[in-house]
C-alpha positions in Angstrom: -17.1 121.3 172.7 -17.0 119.9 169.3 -15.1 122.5 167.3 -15.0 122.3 163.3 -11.3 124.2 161.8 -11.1 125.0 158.3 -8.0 126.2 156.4 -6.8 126.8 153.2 -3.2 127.2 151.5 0.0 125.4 151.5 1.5 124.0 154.3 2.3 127.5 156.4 -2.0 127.5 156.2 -2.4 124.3 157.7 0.3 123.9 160.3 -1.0 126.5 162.8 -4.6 125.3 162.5 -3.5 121.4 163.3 -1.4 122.7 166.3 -4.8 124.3 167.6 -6.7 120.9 167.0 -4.0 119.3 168.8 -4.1 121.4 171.6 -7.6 121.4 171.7 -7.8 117.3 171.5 -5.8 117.4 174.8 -7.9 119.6 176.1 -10.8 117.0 176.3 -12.5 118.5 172.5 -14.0 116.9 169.8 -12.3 118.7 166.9 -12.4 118.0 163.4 -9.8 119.6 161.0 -10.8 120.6 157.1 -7.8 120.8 154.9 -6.6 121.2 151.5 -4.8 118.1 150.6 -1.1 117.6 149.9 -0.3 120.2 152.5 3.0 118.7 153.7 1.6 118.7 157.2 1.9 116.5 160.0 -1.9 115.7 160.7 -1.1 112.4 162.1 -3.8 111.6 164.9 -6.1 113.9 164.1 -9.4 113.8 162.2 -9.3 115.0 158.8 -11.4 116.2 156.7 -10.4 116.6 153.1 -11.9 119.6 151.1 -10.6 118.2 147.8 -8.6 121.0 147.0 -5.0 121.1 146.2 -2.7 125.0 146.6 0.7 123.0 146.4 -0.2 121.5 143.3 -1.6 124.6 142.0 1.7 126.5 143.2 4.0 124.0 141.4 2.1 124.3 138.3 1.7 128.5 138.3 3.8 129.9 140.6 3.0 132.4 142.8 2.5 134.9 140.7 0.0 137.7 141.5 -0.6 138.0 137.7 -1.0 134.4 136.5 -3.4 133.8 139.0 -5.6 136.5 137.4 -4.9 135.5 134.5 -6.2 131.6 135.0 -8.7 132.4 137.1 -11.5 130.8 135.8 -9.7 127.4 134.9 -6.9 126.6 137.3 -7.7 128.9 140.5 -11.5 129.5 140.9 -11.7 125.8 140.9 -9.4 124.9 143.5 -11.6 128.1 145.6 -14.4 126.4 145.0 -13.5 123.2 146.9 -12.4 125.1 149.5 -15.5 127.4 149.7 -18.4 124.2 148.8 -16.8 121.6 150.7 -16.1 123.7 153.9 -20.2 123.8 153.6 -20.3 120.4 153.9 -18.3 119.7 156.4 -19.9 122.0 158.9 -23.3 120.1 157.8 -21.6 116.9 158.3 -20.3 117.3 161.6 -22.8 120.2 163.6 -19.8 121.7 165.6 -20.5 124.3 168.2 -17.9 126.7 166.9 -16.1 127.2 163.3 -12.9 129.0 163.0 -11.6 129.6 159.9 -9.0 130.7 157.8 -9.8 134.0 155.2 -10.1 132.1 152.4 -12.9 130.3 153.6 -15.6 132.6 152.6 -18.6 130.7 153.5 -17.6 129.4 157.3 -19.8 132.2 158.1 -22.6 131.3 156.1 -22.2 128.0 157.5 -22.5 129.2 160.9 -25.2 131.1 160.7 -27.5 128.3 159.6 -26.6 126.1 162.1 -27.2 129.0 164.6 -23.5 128.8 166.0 -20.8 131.0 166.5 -17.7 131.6 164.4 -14.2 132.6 164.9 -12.0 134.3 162.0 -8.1 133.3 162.0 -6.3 136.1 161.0 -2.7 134.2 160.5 -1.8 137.6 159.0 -3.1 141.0 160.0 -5.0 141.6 156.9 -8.7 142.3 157.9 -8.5 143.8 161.5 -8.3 147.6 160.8 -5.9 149.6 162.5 -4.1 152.7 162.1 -0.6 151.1 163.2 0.2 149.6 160.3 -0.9 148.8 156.7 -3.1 145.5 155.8 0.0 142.8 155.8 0.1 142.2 152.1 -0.7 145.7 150.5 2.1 148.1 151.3 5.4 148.5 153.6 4.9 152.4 153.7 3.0 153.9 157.0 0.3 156.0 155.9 -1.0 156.9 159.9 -4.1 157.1 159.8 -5.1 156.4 156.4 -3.6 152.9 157.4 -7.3 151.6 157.7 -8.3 152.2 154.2 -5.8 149.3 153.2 -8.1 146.8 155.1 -10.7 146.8 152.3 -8.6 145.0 150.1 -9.9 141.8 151.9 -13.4 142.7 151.0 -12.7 143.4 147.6 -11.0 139.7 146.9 -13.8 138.3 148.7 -16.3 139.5 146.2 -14.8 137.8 143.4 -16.1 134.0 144.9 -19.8 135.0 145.6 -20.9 132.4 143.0 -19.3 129.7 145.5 -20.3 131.7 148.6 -24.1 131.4 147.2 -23.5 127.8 146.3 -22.3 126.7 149.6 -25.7 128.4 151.4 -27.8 126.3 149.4 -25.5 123.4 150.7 -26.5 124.5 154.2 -30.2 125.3 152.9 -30.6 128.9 153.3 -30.2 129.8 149.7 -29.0 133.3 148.8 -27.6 134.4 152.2 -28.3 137.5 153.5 -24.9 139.3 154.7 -23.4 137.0 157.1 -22.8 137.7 160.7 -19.4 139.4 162.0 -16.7 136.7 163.6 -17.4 136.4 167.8 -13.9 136.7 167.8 -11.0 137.3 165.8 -7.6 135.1 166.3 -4.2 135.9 165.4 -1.6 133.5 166.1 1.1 135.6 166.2 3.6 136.5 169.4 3.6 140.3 170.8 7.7 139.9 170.6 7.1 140.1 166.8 4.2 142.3 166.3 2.9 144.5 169.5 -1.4 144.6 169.8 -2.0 147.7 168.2 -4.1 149.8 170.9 -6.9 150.7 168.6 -7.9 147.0 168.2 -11.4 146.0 169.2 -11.2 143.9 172.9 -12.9 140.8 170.4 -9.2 140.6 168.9 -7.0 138.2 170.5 -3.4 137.9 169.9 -2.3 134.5 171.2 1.2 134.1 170.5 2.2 131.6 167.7 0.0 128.1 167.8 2.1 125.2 168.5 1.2 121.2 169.6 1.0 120.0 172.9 4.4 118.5 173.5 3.8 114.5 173.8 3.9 112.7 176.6 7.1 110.6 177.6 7.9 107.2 179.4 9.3 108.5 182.9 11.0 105.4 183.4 12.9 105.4 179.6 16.4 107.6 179.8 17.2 107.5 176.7 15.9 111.1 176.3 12.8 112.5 173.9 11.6 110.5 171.4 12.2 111.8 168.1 9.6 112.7 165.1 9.7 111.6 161.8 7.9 114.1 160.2 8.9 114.2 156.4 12.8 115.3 156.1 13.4 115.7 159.8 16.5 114.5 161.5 15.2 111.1 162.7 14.1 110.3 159.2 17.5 111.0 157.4 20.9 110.1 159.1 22.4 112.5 156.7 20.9 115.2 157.5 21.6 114.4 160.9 25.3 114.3 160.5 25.4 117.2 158.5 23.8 118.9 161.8 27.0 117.9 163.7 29.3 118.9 161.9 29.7 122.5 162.7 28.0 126.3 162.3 25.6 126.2 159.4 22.9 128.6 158.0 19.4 127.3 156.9 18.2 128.0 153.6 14.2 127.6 152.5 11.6 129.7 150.6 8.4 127.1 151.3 6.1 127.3 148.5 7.3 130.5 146.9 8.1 128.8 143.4 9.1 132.1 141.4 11.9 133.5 139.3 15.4 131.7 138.3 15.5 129.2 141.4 18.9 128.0 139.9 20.7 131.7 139.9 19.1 131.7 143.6 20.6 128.8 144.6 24.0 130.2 143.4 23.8 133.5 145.6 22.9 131.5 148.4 25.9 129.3 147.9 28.2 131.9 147.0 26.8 134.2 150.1 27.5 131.2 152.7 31.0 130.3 151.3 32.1 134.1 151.3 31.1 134.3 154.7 33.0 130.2 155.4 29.6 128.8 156.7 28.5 125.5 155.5 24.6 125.5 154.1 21.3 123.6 154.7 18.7 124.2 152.0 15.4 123.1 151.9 14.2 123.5 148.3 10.6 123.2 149.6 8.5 123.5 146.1 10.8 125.0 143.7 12.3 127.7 145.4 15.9 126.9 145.3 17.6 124.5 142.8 21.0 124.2 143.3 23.0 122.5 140.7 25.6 119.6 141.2 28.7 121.3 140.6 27.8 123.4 143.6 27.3 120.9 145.9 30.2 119.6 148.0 30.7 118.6 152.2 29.8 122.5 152.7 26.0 121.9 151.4 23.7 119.8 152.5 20.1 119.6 150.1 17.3 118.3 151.4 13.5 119.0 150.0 12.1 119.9 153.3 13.1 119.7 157.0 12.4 120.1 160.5 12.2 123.6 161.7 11.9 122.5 165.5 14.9 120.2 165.0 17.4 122.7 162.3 16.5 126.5 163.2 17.7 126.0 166.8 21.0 124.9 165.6 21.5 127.6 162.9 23.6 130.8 162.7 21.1 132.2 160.4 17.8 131.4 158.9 17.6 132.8 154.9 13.8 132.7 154.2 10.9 134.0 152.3 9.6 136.0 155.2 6.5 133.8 156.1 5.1 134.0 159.5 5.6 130.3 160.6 8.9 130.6 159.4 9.4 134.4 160.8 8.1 132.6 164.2 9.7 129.6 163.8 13.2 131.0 163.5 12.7 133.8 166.0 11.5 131.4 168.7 14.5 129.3 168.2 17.1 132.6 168.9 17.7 132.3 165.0 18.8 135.7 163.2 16.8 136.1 160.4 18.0 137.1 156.6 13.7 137.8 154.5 14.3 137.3 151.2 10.7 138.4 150.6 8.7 137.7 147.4 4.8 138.4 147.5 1.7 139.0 149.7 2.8 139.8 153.4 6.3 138.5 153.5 7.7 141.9 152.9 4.8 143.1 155.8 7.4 140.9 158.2 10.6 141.9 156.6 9.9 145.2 157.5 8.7 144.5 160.9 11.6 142.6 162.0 14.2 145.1 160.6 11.8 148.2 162.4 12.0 146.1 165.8 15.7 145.6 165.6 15.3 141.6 165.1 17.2 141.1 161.7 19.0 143.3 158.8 17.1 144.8 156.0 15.2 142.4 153.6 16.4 141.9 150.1 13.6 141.6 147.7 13.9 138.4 145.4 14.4 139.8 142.8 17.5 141.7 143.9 19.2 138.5 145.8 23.0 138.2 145.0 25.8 136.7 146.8 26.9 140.1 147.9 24.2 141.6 149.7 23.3 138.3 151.2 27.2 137.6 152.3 26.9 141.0 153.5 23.4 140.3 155.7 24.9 137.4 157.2 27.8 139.4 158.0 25.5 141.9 160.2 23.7 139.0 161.7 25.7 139.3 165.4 24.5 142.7 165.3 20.9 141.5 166.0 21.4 138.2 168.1 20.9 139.8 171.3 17.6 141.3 170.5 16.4 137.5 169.0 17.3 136.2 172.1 15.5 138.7 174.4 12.4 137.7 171.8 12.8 133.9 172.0 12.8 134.4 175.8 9.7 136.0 175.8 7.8 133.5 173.3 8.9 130.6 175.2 6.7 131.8 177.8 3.7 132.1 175.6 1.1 129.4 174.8 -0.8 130.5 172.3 -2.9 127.6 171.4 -4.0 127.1 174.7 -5.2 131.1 174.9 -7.5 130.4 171.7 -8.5 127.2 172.6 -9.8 129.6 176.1 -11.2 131.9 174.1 -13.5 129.1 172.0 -14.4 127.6 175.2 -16.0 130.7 176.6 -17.7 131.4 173.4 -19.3 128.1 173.4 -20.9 128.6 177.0 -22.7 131.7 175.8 -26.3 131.8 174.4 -26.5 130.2 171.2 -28.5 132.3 168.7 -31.1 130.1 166.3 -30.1 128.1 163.6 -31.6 130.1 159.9 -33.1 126.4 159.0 -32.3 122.9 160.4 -31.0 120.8 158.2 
């Protein structure tokens, strides 16, 4: 099978789409991977394929603001969309894959598909375009409406529409001019583990949810004892002796709001200092893209500051994990028995706040904008409370492979009947 994955975003985009290439390289696959660049992603080993676009740039120079992004539009954001949307074009040209899965943002990958006459596979990392009455569209609104639920899946339609100058310009890349409306996804994938978010019953039997995406561990010399081989992925333990002894020096809580550069991240640093030092429990924080600044005369043996680290190697090791409310990190955390404090600021992050506190895994989120030493001294403080039900839920996700279940699920669509390509390029 030689399988084409494109993604766009910051480095929560990317991650879970180079875990799935890696499984799928083991697997025997020819897989190429399209990215934006400066991701922060391991994508060692694997072949790349730039799409000249740049979202952590873009985030450190306009925040993640809802209403900037509007408001540059044409000259900062439609630009970067349109590398993403043109070039995923080409790379689907370039390399003739048998399958495409893509991330949302990638409006033409069906296009694309549908010239080349091959299947494609949408990657829900959120549950944003699979209508359901369970729950709202992650990203719209935290409040149940029952079955007016489904009406908040047309959002995703609605953004989509914006970009159908690219979406045009990337079918005359593939030759078909102004494309017809595109054929519906084979299959839809959601990376995401039942122990966090239960398969809603009224999803179509085309909708898989895998469990979270993660590599293929690597392989080790039987004969060497001196136990696994550690990574050096940027910040990690192996790469910084500091951080390392930091590590072993006692309980600690992790601190790290990725790409969400928003708001005073000074004042933010204080509450998280003052929150952990209330409670007596030294601090990691990963400052990620702006996030969290904390200044000097905060610092002492009690906080460690690092831009970015291992989750694999810190979250196990934490009494809490403080965090935007992302779903790698949400995952991350949860799969390493990690009570979780969401500190959610935009898009679907309060979605999972409000899941995890509904399924009894972590205290009620507090909104960014309302983070102060005392209600986050306080959430740590309830974080026992919920330990037990982590566990049960870390349990049950270290039985899950999720990668391999959607690699499965490309494989079977590749031995179907193809349908013909709209021109052969």
């Amino acid at each position: 099978m030689k399988l084409l994955l494109v993604t766009a975003g910051s480095r929560g985009d990317v991650e879970p789409f180079a875990a799935l290439a890696r499984r799928a390289a083991a697997n025997g696959h020819e897989v190429r991977l399209a990215v934006p660049d400066n991701s922060g992603a391991d994508l060692t080993g694997l072949d790349v394929r730039s799409l000249e676009a740049d979202f952590s740039a873009l985030i450190e120079s306009q925040g993640v603001s809802p209403l900037a992004a509007m408001r540059n539009l044409r000259e900062v954001v439609r630009p970067v969309m349109r590398g993403v949307i043109v070039n995923a074009a080409h790379a689907a040209l370039e390399f003739r894959p048998d399958v495409i899965a893509w991330h949302p943002k990638v409006l033409s990958a069906p296009v694309a598909a549908d010239a080349l006459g091959i299947p494609h596979v949408l990657v829900e990392l959120v549950p944003a375009m699979t209508p359901t009455r369970e729950f709202p569209a992650a990203g719209t609104v935290t409040r149940d409406f029952g079955p007016f639920n489904r009406l908040t899946y047309r959002a995703a339609s609605a953004a989509a529409g914006m970009f159908r100058r690219e979406v045009d310009e990337a079918a005359d890349v593939m030759g078909v001019g102004h494309p017809h409306p595109a054929s519906a996804p084979a299959a839809t994938l959601l990376p995401i583990s039942p122990a966090i978010l239960p398969r809603p019953a009224d999803w179509p039997d085309s909708v898989s949810l895998t469990g979270a995406w993660r590599a293929p561990a690597r392989p080790t010399d039987p004969t060497d004892d001196t136990g696994p081989t550690p990574t050096t992925a940027s910040g990690d333990t192996a790469a910084d002796p500091a951080l390392a002894d930091f590590l072993d020096g006692g309980p600690f809580a992790y601190a790290g709001f990725g790409s969400m550069a928003a708001g005073d991240p000074v004042e933010r640093g204080r509450a998280l200092v003052g929150a952990a030092r209330a409670r007596g429990i030294r601090l990691l924080v990963a400052t990620g893209l702006g996030g969290i600044a904390v200044p000097d005369e905060l610092r002492g043996d009690d906080v460690f500051v690092s831009r970015a680290v291992d989750h694999a190697a810190v979250l196990p090791r934490a009494v809490a994990a403080i965090h935007h409310g992302g779903i790698g990190t949400v995952q991350a955390a949860t799969a390493a028995g990690t009570v979780s404090m969401v500190v959610p600021f935009i898009a679907d992050q309060p979605f999972w706040g409000a899941t995890l506190q509904r399924r009894g895994l972590a205290p009620a989120p507090i909104p960014q904008k309302r983070l102060t030493a005392a209600r986050l001294a306080d959430a740590l403080g309830a974080a026992p409370a919920f330990q037990s039900a982590v566990d049960a839920a870390a349990a049950r996700m270290a039985d899950e492979d999720g990668a391999a279940e959607a690699v499965g699920v490309l494989e079977r669509l590749v031995t179907r009947p193809t349908k013909p390509a709209l021109r052969h390029p």
